[in-house]
C-alpha positions as CSV (number, residue, x, y, z in Angstrom):
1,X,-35.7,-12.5,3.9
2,X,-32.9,-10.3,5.5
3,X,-30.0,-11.9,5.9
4,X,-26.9,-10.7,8.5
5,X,-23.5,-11.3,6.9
6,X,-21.0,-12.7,9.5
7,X,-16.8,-12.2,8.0
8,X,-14.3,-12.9,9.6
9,X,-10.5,-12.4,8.1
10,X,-7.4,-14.0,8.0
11,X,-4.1,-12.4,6.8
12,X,-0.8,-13.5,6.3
13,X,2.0,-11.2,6.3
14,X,5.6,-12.1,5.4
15,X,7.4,-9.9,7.9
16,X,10.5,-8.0,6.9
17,X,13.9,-9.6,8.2
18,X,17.3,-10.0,7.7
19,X,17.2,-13.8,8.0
20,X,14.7,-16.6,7.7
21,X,12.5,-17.9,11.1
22,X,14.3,-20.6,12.3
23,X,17.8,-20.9,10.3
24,X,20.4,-18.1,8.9
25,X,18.9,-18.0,5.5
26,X,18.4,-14.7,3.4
27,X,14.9,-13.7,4.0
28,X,14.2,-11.7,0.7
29,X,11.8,-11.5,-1.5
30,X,13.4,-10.3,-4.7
31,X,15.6,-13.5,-5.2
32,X,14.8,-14.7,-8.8
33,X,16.9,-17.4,-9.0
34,X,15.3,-20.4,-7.3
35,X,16.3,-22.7,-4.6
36,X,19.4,-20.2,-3.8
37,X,18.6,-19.0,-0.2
38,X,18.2,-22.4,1.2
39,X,20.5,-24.7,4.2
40,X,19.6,-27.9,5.3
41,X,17.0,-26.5,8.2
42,X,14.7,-24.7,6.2
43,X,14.7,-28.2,3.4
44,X,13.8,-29.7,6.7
45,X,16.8,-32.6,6.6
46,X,16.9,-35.0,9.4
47,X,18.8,-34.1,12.4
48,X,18.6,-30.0,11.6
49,X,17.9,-27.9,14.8
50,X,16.1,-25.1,14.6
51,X,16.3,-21.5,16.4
52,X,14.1,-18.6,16.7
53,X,14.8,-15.4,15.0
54,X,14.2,-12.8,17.5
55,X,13.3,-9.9,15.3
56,X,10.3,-11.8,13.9
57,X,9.1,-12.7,17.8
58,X,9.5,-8.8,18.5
59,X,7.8,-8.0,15.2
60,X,4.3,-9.2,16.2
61,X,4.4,-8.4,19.8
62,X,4.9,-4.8,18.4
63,X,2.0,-5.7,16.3
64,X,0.1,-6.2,18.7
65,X,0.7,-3.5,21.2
66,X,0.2,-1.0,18.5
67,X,-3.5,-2.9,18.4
68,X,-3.8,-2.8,22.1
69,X,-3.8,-6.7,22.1
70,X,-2.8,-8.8,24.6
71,X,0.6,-10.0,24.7
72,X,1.3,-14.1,26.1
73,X,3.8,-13.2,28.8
74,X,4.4,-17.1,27.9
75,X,4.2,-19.1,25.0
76,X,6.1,-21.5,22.7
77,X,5.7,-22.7,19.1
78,X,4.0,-26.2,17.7
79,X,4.2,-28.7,14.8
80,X,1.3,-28.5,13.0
81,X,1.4,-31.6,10.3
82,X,0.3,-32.2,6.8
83,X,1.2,-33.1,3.3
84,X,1.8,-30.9,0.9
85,X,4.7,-31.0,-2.2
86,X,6.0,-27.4,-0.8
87,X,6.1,-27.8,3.1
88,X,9.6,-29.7,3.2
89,X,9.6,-31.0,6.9
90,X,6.6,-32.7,6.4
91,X,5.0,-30.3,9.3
92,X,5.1,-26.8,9.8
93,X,6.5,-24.8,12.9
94,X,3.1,-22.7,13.4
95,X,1.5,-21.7,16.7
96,X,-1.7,-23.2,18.4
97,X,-2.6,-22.6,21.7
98,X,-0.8,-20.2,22.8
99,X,-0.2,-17.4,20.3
100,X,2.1,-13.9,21.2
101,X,-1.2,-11.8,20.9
102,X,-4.8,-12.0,21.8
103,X,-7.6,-9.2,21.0
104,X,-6.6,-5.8,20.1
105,X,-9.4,-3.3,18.4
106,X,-8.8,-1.8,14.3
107,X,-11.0,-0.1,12.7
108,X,-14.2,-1.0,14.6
109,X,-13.1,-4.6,14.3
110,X,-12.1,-7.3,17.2
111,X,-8.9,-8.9,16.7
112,X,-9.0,-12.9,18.0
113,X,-4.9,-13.8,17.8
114,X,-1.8,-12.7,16.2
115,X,0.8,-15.5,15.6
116,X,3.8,-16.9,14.4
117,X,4.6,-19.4,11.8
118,X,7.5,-20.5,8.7
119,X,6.4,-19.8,5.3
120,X,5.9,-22.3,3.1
121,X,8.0,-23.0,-0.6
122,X,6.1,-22.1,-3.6
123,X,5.2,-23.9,-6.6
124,X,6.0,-23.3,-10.2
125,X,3.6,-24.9,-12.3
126,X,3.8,-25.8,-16.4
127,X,1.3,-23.9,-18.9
128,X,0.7,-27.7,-20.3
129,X,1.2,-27.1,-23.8
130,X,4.0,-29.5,-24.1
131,X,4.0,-31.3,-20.5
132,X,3.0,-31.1,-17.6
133,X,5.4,-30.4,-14.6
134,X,5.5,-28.8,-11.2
135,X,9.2,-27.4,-9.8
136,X,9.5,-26.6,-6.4
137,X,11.5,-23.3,-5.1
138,X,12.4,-23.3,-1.4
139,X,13.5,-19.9,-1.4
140,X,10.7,-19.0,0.6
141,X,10.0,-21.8,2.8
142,X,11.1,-20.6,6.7
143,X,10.1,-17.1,6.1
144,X,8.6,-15.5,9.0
145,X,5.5,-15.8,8.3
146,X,2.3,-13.5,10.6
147,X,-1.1,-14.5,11.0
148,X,-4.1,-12.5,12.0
149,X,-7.1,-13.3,12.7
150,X,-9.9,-11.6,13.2
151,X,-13.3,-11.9,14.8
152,X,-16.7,-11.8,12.9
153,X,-17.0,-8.2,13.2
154,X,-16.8,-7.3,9.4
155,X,-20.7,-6.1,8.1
156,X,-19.5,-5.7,4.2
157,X,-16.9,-5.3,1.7
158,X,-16.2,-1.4,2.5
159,X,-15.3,-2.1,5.9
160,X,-13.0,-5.1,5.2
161,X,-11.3,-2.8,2.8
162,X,-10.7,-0.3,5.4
163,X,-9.6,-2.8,7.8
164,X,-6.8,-4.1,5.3
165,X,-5.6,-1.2,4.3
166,X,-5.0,0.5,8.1
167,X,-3.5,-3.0,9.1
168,X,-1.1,-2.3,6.1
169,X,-0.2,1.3,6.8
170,X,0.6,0.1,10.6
171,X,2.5,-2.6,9.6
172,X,4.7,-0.4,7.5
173,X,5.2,2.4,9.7
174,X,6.2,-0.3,12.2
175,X,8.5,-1.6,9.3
176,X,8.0,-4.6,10.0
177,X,6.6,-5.7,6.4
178,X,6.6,-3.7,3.1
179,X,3.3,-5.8,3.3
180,X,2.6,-5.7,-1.0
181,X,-0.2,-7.9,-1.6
182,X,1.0,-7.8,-5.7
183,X,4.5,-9.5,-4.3
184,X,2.2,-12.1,-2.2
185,X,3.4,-10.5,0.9
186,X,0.2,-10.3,2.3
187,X,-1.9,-12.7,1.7
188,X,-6.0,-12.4,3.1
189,X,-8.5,-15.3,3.2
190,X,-12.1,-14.3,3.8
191,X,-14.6,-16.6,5.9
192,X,-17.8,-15.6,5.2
193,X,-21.5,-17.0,5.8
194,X,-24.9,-15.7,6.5
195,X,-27.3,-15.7,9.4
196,X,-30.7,-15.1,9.2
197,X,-32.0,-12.0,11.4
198,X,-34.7,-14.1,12.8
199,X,-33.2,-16.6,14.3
200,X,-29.7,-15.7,14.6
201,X,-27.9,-18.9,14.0
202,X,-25.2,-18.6,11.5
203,X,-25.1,-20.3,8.2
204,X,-22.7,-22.2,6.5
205,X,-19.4,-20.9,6.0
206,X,-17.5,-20.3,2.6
207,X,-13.8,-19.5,2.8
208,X,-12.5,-17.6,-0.1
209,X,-8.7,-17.8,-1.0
210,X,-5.9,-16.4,-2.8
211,X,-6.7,-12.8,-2.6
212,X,-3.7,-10.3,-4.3
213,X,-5.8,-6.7,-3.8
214,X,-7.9,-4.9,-0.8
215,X,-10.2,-4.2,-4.5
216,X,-10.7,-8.5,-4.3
217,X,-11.6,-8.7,-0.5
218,X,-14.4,-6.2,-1.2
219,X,-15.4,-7.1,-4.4
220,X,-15.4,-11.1,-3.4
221,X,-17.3,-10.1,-0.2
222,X,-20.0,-8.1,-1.7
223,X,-20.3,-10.6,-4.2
224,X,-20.2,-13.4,-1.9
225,X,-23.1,-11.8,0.2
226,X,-25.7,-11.6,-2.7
227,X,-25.1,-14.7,-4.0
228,X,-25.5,-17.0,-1.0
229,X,-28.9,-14.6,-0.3
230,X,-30.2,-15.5,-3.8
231,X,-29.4,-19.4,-2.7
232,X,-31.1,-18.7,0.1
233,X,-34.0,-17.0,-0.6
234,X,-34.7,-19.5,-3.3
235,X,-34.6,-22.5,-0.9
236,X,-31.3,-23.8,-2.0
237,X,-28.5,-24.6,0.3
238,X,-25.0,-23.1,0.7
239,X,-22.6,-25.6,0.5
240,X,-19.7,-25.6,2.5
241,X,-16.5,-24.8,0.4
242,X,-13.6,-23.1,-1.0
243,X,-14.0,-20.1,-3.5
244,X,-11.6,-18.3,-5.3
245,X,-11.9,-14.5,-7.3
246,X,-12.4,-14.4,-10.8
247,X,-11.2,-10.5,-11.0
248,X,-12.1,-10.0,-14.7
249,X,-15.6,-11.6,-14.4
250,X,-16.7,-9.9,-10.8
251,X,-17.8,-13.2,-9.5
252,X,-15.8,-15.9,-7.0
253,X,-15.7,-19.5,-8.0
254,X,-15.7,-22.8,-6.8
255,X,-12.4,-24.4,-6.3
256,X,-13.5,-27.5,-3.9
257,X,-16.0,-28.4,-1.0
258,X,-14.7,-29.0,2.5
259,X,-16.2,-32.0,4.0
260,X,-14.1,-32.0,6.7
261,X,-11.9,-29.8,9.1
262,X,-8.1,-31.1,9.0
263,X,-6.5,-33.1,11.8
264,X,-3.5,-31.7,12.0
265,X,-2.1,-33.2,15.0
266,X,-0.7,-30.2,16.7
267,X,1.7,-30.4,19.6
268,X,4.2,-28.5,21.1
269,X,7.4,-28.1,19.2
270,X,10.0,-30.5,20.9
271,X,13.0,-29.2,19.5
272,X,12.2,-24.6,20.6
273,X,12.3,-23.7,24.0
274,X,9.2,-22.0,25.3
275,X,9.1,-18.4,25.6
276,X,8.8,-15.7,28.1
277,X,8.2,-12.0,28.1
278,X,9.0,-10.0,30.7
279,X,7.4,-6.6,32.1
280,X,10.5,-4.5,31.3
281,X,10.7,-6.0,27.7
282,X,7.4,-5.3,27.0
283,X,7.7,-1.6,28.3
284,X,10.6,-1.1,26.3
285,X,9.0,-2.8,22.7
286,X,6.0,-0.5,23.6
287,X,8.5,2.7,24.3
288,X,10.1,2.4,20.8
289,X,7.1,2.5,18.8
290,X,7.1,5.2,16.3
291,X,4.2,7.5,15.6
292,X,1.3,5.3,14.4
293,X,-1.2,6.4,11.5
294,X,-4.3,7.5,14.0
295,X,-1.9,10.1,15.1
296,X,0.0,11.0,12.4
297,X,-3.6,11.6,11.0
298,X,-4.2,14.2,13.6
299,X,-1.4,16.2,13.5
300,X,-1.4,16.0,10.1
301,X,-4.7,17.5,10.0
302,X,-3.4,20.1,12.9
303,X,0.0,21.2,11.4
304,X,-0.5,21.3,7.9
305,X,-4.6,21.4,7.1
306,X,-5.0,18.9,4.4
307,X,-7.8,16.8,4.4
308,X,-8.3,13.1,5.6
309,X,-8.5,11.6,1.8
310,X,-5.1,13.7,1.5
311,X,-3.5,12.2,4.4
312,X,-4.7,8.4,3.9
313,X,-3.2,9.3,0.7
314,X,0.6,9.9,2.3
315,X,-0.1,7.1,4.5
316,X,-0.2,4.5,2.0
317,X,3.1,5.7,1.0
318,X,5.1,5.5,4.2
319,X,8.6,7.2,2.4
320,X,6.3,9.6,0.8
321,X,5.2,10.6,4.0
322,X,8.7,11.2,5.6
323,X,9.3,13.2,2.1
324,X,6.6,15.4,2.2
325,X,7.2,16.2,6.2
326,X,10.9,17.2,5.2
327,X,9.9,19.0,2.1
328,X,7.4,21.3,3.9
329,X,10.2,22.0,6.7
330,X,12.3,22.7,4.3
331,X,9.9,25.3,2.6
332,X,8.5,27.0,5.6
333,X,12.4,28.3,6.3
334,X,12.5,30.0,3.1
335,X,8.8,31.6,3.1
336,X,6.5,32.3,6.0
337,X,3.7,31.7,4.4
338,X,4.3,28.8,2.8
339,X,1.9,27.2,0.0
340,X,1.5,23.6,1.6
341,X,-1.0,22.5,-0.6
342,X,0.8,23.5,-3.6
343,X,3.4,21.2,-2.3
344,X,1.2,18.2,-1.8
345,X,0.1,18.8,-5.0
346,X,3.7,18.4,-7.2
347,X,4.8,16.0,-4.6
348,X,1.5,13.2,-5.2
349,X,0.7,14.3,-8.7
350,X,4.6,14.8,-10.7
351,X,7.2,13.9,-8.5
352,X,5.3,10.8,-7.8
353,X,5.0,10.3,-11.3
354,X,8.2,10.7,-12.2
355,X,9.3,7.8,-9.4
356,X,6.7,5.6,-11.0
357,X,8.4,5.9,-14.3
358,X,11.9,5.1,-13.5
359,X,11.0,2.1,-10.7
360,X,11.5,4.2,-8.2
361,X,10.0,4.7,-4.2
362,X,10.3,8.4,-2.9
363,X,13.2,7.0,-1.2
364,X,15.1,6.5,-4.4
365,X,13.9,9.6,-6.2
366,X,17.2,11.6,-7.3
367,X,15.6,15.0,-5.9
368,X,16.2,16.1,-2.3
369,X,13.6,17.6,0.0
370,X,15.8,20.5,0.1
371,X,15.8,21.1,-3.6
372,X,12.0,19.8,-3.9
373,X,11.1,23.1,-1.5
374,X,13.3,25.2,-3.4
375,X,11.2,24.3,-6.5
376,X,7.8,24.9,-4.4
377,X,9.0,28.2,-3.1
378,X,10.2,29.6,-7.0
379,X,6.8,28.7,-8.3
380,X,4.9,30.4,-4.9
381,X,6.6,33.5,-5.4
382,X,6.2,33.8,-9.2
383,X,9.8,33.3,-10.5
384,X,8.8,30.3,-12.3
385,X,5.4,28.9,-14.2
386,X,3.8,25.6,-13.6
387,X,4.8,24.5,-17.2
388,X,8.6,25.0,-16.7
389,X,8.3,23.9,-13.1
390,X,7.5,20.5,-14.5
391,X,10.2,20.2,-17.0
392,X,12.7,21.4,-14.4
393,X,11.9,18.4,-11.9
394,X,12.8,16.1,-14.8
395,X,16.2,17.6,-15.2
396,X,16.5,17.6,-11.3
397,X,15.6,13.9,-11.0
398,X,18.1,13.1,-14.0
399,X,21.0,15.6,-12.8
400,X,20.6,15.6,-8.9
401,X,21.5,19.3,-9.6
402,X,19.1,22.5,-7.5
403,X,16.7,24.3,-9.7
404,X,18.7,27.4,-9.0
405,X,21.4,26.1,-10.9
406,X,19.8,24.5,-14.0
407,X,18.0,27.5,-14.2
408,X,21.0,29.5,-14.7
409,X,22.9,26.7,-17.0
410,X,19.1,26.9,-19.5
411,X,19.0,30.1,-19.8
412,X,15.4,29.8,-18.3
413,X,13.5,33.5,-17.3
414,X,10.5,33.4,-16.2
415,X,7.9,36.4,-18.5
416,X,5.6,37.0,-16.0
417,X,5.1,40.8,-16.2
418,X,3.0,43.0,-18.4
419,X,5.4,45.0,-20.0
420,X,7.3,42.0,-21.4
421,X,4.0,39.6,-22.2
422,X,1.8,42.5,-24.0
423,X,3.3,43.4,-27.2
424,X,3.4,39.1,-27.6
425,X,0.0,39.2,-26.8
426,X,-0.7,42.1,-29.3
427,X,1.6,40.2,-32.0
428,X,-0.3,36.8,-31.6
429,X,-3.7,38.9,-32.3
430,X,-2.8,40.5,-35.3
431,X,-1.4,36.9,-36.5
432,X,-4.4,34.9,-36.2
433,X,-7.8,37.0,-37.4
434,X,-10.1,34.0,-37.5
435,X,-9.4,33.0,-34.0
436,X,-9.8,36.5,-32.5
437,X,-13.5,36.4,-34.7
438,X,-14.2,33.2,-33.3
439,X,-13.8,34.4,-30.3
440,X,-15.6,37.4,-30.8
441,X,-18.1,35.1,-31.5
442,X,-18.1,33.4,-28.4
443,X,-16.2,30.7,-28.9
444,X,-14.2,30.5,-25.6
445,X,-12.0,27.4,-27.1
446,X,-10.1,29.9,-29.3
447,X,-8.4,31.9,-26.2
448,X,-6.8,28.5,-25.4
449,X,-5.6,28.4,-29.1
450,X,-3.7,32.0,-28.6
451,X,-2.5,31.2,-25.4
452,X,-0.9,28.2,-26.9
453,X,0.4,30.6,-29.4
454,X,2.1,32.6,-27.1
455,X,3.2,30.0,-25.1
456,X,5.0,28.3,-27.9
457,X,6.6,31.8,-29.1
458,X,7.6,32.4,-25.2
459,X,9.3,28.7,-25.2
460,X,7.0,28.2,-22.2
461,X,8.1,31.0,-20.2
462,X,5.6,32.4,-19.6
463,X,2.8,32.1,-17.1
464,X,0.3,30.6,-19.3
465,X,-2.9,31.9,-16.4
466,X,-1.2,35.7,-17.0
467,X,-1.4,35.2,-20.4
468,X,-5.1,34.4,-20.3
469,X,-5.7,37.7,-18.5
470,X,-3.9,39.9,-20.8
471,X,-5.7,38.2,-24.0
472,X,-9.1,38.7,-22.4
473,X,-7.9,42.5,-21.5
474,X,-6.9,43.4,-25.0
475,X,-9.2,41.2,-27.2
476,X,-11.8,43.6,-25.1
477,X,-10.3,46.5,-26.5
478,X,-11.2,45.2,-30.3
């Protein structure tokens, strides 16, 4: 029997602020000391007051005009209670019935609310070798904490992918959350059942939790699909319940079964005032937007011709992309034609690379834009080969210094004309007899081995796709 999958998505999203939601704490992440960015609000001790931090309300309503949602023009927050060792208060200040945004289109799929909650603590649990223990560490508890969630638009795994990942990209260029699933920053729940084509009721839903990678929420949905058709198609039930991802294995697994939907006793929060929005303050959060990714796509495309895998590429790295814009502006003043795609080649492939190796982000990288072009334009015009281009960015990430200059301090010269490469070429020949026979022979491997050769007797500087030519030219002449 054919079976039509109905997902739906929620995803959390610690957002990036200064302070905590509703008290003066440090809101940040990389705290490794436990229970240090903590005051008696966010412990939740009797007789604290919370008050709302502004940035975090503006935060999703720019969310959700970027979305085209819906903004509340009023709303206001509400206890939502339950038990749990890492929710200090006892109740957490979420939002129920009237949330900032409703609806809002991404990616083919129908947003149903955006909202606004605290963060809970997290739990630090014993291996149990020895004993077994649990430690609490409130650092995070009162973090502004987002929630979307989405309708039941979402067919497969590939689209919820696609979905994730553009939420991500707008919610960095927004910079409202570095939004790293590996540092639990976002956090995305799948609800997923199936309804049969025929008579288009929908089937028991599953939720599946605690996914860290957009490679989970496909895999766990694709997974999730053919097994609850196999239980169906078999006669068996699916049973209503929690799964989680077994990423080695490929499969999710059953954590516990939900008899029951929690009471959680919402009402409005006594101690916040309620909020409203005004035209003029919506105008003017809508006004400061930056350029979103569906644009920055298109002129991408436009401006500087790379493709859409190439762009999505940038996208995903939000300080690349500022980077490679000044990088290119910088080389276009120094060459009309400028080699773009060379560029966007060193720029994803080494200089990337190099960031990646020292803990850096293209914001930390110890290379200008200025001097990055610089490289770009020495190797378009032919002063310098791709082999010593690569050693030089090193030296420029380690020194800060322009290429210009370490090339003069190295010594560095760039063999790149006939006259100097050909009696090289001519010496490595008459050097290595059994290479030029195997060649001869047509054994194409060996013209590698004397460009090598030449290479290492050149101290790389020379261009190794010259050198090629020259071989070929006077091995032809033998």
């Amino acid at each position: 029997m054919k079976y039509i999958p109905v997902i739906g998505l929620e995803i959390h999203t610690e957002l990036k602020t200064e302070s905590k939601m509703f008290c003066a704490c440090a809101n940040n992440p990389d705290e490794k000391s436990p229970n240090t960015n903590i005051c008696p609000i966010c412990m939740g001790h009797p007789g604290t007051l919370p008050t709302i931090n502004k940035k975090a309300v503006e935060a999703v309503l720019r969310l959700g005009i970027a979305i085209g949602g819906a903004i509340s023009r009023k709303s206001h927050f509400d206890r939502k209670s339950y038990f749990y060792p890492d929710l200090p208060k006892g109740y957490q200040i979420s939002q129920y019935d009237a949330p900032f945004v409703e609806g809002g289109v991404l990616e083919g799929v129908k947003i149903k609310r955006i909202h606004l909650e605290e963060d809970v603590a997290s739990s630090k649990h014993s291996d149990g070798k020895e004993e077994n223990y649990t430690f609490v560490d409130f650092n995070r508890a009162g973090v502004p904490l987002m929630e979307l969630v989405t309708e039941p638009d979402i067919k497969d795994g590939e689209q919820a992918l696609r979905f994730g990942k553009e939420l991500q990209r707008i919610m960095r260029c927004l910079n409202i959350s570095d939004a790293d699933m590996e540092k639990g920053q976002m956090r995305v729940e799948v609800n997923i059942s199936l309804m049969k084509e025929k008579d288009k009721e929908w089937g028991t839903k599953v939720e599946i939790k605690n996914l860290n990678s957009f490679r989970a929420v496909a895999g766990s949905i694709d997974y999730e699909i053919k097994r609850q058709s196999e239980l169906l198609d078999s006669g068996e039930k699916v049973i209503q319940e929690t799964r989680g991802w077994n990423d080695q294995k490929g499969t999710t697994v059953s954590q516990r079964t939900k008899e029951s939907a929690h009471d959680y006793r919402y009402f409005p929060e006594p101690d916040l005032p309620e909020l409203t929005f005004t035209e003029e303050y919506l105008k003017s959060l809508k006004a400061s937007l930056p350029e979103l990714p569906e644009e920055k796509r298109k002129r991408f495309s436009e401006e500087f011709n790379l493709s859409q895998h190439q762009i999505d590429d940038l996208l995903d790295d939000q300080h690349g992309a500022i980077y490679f814009e000044e990088a290119v502006s910088e080389l276009k003043e120094k060459i009309e034609s400028a080699n773009i795609q060379l560029l966007f080649n060193y720029l994803t492939s080494d200089l990337r690379g190099i960031a990646k190796t020292r803990g850096k982000d293209m914001r930390e990288i110890n290379i200008p834009p200025e001097h990055f072009a610089h490289l770009i334009f020495l190797i378009q015009n032919g002063t310098l080969s791709s082999r010593i281009a690569k050693d030089l960015l090193l030296k420029m990430e380690e020194t800060g210094s322009d290429p210009e200059t370490l090339i003069k301090e190295g010594g560095i010269q760039f063999m790149g004309d006939e006259e100097s490469l050909i009696p090289i070429v001519q010496e490595i020949i008459e050097k290595n007899e059994k290479a030029v026979a195997d060649y001869k022979k047509g054994k194409g491997s060996s013209i590698a081995f004397l460009v090598g050769q030449a290479m290492g007797k050149t101290k790389g500087q020379a261009d190794p796709e010259k050198l090629r030519e020259l071989f070929k030219q006077e091995l032809g002449k033998i």
